[in-house]
C-alpha positions as CSV (number, residue, x, y, z in Angstrom):
1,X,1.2,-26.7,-17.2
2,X,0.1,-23.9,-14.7
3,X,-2.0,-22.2,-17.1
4,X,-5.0,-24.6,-16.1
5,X,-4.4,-25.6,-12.4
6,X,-6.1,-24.1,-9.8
7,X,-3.4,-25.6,-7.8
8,X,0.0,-25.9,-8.2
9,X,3.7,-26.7,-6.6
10,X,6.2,-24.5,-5.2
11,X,8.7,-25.6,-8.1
12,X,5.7,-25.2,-11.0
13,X,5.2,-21.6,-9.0
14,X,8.8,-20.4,-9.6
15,X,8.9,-21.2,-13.0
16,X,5.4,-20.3,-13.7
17,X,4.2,-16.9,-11.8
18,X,3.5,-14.8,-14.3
19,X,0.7,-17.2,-15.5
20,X,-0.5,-17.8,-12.0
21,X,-0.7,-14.2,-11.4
22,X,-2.7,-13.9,-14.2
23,X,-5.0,-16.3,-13.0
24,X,-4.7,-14.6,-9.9
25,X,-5.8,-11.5,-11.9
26,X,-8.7,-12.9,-13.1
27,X,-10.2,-14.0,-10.2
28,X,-9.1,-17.5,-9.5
29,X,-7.4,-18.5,-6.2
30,X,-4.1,-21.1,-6.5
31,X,-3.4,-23.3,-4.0
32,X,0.4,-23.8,-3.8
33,X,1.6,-27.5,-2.2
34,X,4.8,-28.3,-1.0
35,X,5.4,-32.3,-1.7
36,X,1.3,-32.7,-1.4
37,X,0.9,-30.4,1.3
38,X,-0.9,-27.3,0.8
39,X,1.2,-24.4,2.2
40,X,-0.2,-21.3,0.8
41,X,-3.2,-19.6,-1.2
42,X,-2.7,-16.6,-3.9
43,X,-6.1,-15.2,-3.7
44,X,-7.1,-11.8,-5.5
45,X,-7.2,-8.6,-3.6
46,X,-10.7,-7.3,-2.0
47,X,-11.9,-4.5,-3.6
48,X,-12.1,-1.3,-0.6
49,X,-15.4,-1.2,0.1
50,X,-16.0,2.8,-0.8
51,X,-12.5,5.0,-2.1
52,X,-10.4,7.0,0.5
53,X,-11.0,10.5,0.2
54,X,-7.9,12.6,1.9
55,X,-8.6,16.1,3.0
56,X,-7.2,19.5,1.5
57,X,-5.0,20.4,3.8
58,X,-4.1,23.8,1.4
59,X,-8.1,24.4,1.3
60,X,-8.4,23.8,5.0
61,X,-5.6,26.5,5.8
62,X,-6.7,28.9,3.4
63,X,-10.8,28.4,5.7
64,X,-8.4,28.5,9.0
65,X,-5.8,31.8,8.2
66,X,-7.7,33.6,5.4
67,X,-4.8,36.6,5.5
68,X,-2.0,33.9,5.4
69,X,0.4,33.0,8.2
70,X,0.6,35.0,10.8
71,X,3.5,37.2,10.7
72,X,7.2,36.6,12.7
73,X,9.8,34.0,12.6
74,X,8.9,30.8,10.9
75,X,8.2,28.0,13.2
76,X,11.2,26.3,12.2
77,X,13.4,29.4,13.4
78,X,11.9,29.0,16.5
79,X,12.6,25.3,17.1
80,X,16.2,25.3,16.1
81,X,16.4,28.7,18.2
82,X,15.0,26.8,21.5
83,X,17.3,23.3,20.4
84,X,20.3,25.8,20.3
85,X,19.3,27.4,23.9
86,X,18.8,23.6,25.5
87,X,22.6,22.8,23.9
């Protein structure tokens, strides 16, 4: 069945994904063929080549405003304020 192709058909891919994924999984690419003809591969996913690292936005405006926000009407006050003047 599917468990030892490294190809397979559309119809053996419906009923078999799980065990191609698994394959998949391991490191194998499947070739999928449509009456004979290939017409897809399922290759396993390329590792990123270093992590993502996201920046602190909290840390960065604690550095940025050290005595907190400055003080008045919160920003959003002031938008619906101007959208309500423009009405």
């Amino acid at each position: 069945m599917v468990y030892y192709m490294k190809a397979t058909s559309v119809r053996e891919l419906q009923h078999g994904l799980a065990a191609v994924l698994a394959r998949v999984e391991r490191g194998d690419t499947v070739t999928v063929t449509r009456r004979g003809k290939v017409v897809a591969r399922i290759v396993p996913p390329v590792a990123p080549a270093r992590s993502v690292r996201w920046p602190d936005a909290a840390l960065r405006m604690k550095r940025l405003l050290p005595g907190g926000p400055p003080a008045g009407p919160a920003p959003s006050d002031l938008v619906r304020a101007d959208r309500e003047e423009r009405s």
